[in-house]
C-alpha positions as CSV (number, residue, x, y, z in Angstrom):
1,X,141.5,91.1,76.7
2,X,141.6,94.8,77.7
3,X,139.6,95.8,81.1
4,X,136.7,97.1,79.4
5,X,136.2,94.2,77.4
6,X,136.0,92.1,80.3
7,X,133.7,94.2,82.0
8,X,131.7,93.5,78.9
9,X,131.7,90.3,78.8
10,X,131.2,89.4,82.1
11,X,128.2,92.2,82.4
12,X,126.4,91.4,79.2
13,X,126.8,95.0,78.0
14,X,126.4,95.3,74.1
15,X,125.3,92.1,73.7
16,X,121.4,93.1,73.0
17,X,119.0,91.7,75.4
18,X,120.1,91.7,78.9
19,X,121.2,88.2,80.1
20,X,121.4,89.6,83.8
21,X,118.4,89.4,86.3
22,X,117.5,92.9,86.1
23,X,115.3,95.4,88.4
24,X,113.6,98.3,86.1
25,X,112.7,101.3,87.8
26,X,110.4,103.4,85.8
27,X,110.6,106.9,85.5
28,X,107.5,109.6,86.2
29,X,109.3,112.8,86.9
30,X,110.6,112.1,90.5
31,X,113.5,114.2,91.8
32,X,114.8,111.0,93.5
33,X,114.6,108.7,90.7
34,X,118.2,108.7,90.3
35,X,118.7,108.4,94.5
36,X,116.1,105.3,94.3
37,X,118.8,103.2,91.4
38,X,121.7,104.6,93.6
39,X,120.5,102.7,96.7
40,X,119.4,100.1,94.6
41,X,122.9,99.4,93.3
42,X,124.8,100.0,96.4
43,X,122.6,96.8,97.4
44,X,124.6,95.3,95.0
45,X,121.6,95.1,92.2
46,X,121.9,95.6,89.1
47,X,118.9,98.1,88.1
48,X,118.1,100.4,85.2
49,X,116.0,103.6,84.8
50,X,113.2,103.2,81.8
51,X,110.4,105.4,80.8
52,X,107.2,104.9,81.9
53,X,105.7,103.8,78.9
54,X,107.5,100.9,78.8
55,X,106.0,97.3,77.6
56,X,105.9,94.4,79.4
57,X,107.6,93.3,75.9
58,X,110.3,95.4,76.7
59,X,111.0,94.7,80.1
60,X,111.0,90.7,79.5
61,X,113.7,91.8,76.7
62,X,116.1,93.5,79.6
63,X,115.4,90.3,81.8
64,X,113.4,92.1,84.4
65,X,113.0,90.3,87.9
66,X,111.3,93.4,89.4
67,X,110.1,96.8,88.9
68,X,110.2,100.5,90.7
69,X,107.4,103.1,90.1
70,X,109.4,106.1,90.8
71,X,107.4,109.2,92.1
72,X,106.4,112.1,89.9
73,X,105.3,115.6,90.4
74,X,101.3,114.8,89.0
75,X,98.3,113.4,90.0
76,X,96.6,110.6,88.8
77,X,93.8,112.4,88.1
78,X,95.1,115.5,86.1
79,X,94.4,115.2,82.7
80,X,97.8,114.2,80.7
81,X,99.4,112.7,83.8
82,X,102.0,110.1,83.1
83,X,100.3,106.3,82.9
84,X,101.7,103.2,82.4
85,X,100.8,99.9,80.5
86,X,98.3,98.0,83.3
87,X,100.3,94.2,81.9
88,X,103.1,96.0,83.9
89,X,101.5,95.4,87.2
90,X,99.3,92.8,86.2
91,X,101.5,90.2,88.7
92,X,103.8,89.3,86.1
93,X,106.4,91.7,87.9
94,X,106.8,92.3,91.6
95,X,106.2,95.9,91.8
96,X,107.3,98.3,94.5
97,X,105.7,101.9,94.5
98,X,106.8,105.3,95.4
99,X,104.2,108.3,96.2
100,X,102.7,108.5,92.7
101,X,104.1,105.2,91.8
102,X,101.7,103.4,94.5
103,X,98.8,106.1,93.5
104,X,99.0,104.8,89.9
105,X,99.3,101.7,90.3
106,X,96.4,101.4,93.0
107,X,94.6,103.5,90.4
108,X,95.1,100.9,87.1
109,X,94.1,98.0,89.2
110,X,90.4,99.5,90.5
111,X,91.7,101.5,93.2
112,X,90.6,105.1,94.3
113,X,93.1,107.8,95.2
114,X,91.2,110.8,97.2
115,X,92.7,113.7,97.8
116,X,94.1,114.7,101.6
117,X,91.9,117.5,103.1
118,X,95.1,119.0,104.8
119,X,98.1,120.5,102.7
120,X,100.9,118.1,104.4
121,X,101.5,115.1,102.2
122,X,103.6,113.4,104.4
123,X,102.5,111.2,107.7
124,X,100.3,108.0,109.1
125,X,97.7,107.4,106.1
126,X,94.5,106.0,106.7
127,X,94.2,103.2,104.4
128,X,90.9,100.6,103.7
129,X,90.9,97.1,101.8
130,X,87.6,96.3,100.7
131,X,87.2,92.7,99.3
């Protein structure tokens, strides 16, 4: 068996569906997307970039344990931003989000995003949980 045949076989690759537990991080434009699965794998995780349109379908196919909403360049609320299917976050998953990751995904479940009155985006937030 040559090297790359046992890397096959003892990773799955080319065998269709994944058979490893596998952590999807999905894509919106972010200039660190490929930083975020780089940190992700030097945890020793195995982890692959999808597009955001993804299906739960999809995701259950690669034998996801987790998902990453990667930041983006839009907002939530410009017209043509990038979505994603809400069964993603539905609590199927655990889901970790990133800057327009977290604003999308507070935004599919019933969440509001407002806009920061100041230009910096970066700092303490003020945050409320109303239930």
């Amino acid at each position: 068996m040559t090297r790359s045949e046992a890397i096959r076989s003892a990773t799955g690759a080319g065998l269709g569906p994944s058979v490893r537990a596998t952590v999807a991080i999905l894509d919106f434009g972010s200039q660190y997307t490929q930083l975020i699965a780089r940190r992700v794998r030097e945890s020793r995780v195995y982890c692959e970039i999808v597009p955001h349109d993804v299906t739960p379908e999809e995701l259950r196919a690669k034998n996801v344990i987790g998902v990453i909403l990667s930041g983006g360049p839009a907002s939530v609320y410009e017209p043509g931003a990038p979505g994603i299917d809400a069964r993603v976050v539905s609590g199927e998953f655990p889901v970790l989000g990133i800057c327009y990751g977290m604003q999308l995904m507070a935004h599919v479940l019933g969440g509001h995003v407002r806009l920061r009155r100041s230009p910096c985006s970066h700092g303490r937030p003020r945050c409320r949980s109303r239930r």
